[in-house]
C-alpha positions in Angstrom: 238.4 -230.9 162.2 239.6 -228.0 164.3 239.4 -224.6 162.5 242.6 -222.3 162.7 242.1 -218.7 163.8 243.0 -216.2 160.6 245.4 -213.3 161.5 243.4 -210.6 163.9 241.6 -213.4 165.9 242.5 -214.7 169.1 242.2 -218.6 169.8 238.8 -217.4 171.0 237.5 -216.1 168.3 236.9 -219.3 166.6 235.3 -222.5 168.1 236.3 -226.3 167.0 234.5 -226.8 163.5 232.7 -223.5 163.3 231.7 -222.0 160.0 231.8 -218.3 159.2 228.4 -217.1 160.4 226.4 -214.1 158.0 227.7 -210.8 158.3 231.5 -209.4 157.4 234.0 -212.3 157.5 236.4 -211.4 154.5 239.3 -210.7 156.3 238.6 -213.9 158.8 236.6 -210.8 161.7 233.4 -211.4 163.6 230.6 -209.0 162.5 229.8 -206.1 164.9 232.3 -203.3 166.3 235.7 -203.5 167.0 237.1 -206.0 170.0 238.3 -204.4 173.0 242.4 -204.3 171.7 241.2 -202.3 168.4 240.7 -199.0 168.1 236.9 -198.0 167.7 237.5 -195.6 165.0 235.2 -192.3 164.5 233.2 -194.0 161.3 231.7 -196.5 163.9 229.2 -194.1 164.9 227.5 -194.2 161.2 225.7 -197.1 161.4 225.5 -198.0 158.0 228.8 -196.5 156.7 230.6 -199.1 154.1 234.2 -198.3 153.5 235.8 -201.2 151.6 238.3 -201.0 153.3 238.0 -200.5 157.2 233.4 -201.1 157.4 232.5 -204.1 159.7 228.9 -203.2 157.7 230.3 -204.1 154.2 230.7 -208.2 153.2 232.3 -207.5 150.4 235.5 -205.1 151.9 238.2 -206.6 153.8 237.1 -204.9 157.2 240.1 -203.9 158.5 240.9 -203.2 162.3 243.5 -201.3 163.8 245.4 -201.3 166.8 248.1 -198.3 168.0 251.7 -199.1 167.1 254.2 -196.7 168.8 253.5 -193.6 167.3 251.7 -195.0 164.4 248.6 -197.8 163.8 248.9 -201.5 162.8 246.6 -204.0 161.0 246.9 -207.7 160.7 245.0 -209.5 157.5 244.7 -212.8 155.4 242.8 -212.3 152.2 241.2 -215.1 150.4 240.6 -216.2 146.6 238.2 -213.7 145.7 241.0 -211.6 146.7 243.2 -213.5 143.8 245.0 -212.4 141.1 247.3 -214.9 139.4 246.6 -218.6 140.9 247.5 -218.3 144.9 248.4 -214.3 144.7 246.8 -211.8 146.1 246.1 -209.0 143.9 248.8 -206.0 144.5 245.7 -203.3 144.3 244.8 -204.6 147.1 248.0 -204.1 149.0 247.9 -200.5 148.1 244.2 -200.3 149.3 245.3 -201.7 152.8 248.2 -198.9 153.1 245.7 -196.2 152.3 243.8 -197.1 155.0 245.6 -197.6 157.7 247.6 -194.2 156.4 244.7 -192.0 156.2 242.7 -193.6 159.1 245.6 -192.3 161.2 245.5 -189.0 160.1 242.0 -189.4 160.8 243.0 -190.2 164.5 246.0 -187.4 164.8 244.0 -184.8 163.4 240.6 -184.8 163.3 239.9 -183.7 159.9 239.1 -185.6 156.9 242.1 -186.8 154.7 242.0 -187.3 150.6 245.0 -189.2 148.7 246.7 -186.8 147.1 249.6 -188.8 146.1 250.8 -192.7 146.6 254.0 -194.0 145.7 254.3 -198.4 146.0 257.1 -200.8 145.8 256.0 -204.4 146.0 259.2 -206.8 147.3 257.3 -209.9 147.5 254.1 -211.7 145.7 251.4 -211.9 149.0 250.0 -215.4 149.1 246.3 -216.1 148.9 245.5 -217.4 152.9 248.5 -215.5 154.2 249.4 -213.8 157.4 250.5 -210.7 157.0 251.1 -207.3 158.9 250.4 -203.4 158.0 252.0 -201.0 159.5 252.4 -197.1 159.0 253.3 -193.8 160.6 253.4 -189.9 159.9 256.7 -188.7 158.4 255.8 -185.0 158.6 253.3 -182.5 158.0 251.7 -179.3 157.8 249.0 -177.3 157.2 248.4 -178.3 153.4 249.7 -181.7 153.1 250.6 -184.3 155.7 253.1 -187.0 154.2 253.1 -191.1 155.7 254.6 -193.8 155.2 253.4 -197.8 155.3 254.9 -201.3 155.2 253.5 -204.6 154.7 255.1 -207.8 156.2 255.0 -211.5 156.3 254.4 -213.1 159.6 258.1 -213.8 159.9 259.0 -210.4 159.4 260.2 -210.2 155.8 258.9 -207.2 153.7 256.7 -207.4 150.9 255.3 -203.9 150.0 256.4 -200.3 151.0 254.4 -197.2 150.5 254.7 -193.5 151.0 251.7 -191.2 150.4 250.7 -187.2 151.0 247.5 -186.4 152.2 245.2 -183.2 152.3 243.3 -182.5 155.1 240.4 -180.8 155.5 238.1 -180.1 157.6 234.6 -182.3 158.1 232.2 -179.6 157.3 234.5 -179.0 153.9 234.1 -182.8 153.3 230.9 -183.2 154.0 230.0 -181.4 151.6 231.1 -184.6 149.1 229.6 -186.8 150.9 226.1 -188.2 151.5 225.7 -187.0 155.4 222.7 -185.7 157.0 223.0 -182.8 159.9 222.6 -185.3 162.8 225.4 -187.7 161.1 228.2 -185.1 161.1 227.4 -184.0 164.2 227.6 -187.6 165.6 231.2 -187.5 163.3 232.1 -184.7 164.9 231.9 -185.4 168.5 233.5 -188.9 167.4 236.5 -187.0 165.4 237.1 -185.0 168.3 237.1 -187.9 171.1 239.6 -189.6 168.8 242.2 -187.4 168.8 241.7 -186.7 172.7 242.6 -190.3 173.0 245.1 -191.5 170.3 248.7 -191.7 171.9 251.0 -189.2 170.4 254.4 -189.4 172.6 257.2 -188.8 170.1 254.9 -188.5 167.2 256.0 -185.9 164.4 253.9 -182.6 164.8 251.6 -182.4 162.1 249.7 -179.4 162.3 246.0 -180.0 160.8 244.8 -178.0 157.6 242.4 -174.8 158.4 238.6 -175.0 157.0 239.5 -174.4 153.5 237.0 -172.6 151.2 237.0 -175.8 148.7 238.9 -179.1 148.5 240.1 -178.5 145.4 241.5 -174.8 145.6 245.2 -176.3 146.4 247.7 -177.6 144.3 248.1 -181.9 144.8 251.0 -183.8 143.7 251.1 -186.4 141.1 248.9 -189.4 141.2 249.6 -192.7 142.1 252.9 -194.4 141.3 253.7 -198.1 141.3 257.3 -199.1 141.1 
């Protein structure tokens, strides 16, 4: 029996008749780092850092990877039964974890500060089967120095649409955030010089100007929009 790559892998990636070996394999990667076409995003220097969504570290997230897209990023996934809701669907909360991600991690790579969900809107099309291949995409729509708005969609391999989402972000900056999470000195200052090389490198030709938030005094001292809405 020959085993079929799972969207993100190259022909490669997989071997006749190999089994998933220990380590993150949720969304059908290799443990470890990014491969050389993804983007090694700043959170890779913390060696044990578990975000559900984007963590190679965390065998229970879907361990997304990302690769630039014109101005914006892109992510390719399949998600599996313990991904289910009804019998061969994927459950839509997932969908509107996988546009957060990709949305804030490239704020993350625009700006270098720290982005928190302010607001989400999400219109699902098209129910996302359970062993799919499917596509993210997203980009910034415009921003400023309190709120930086985005926008994502989701595809089937053949192009149709299944999920659009728009979503505001505030940015802050890594000492403010750090200050919510569990960092010691010599992590943020690995983050920082990581944050820093990121937006050095990310390609921004044509991109909207989005003009990253000052230090702010406290996360909380501006007013957000309205939670998350679901169509």
């Amino acid at each position: 029996m020959t085993s079929t790559p799972l969207a993100g892998q190259r022909p490669g990636d997989v071997a006749p008749g190999a089994r998933p070996g220990p380590g993150p394999t949720a969304n059908g990667h290799p443990p470890g780092p990014a491969a050389a076409d993804h983007i090694g995003l700043p959170w890779y220097v913390l060696e044990d850092y578990r975000c559900f969504g984007c963590s190679p570290h965390n065998p229970h997230g879907i361990q997304l990877r990302f690769t630039h897209h014109g101005d914006g990023l892109r992510t390719v996934f399949r998600l599996g039964r313990a991904h289910e809701s009804y019998p061969g669907v994927v459950h839509g909360g997932l969908l509107g974890v996988i546009a957060d991600e990709i949305m804030g991690n490239l704020i993350v790579l625009r700006t270098g500060q720290i982005p928190f969900t302010t607001g989400m809107r999400l219109r699902y099309v098209l129910p996302v089967t359970v062993g799919g291949g499917y596509e993210c995409t997203a980009r910034v729509r415009d921003g400023g120095a309190q709120l930086i708005h985005t926008e994502s969609e989701i595809r089937e391999e053949n192009g149709a649409v299944v999920a659009t989402a728009t979503a505001s972000y505030r940015t802050v900056s890594l000492d403010a955030a750090s200050d919510r999470m569990e960092l010691d000195a010599a992590q943020v200052d690995r983050l920082r010089r990581a944050l820093s090389a990121a937006t050095t490198t990310a390609p921004t030709t044509g991109a909207p100007t989005v003009v990253a938030a000052k230090a702010p005094a406290a996360i909380t001292d501006r007013p957000e929009e309205s939670h998350v809405r679901v169509d």
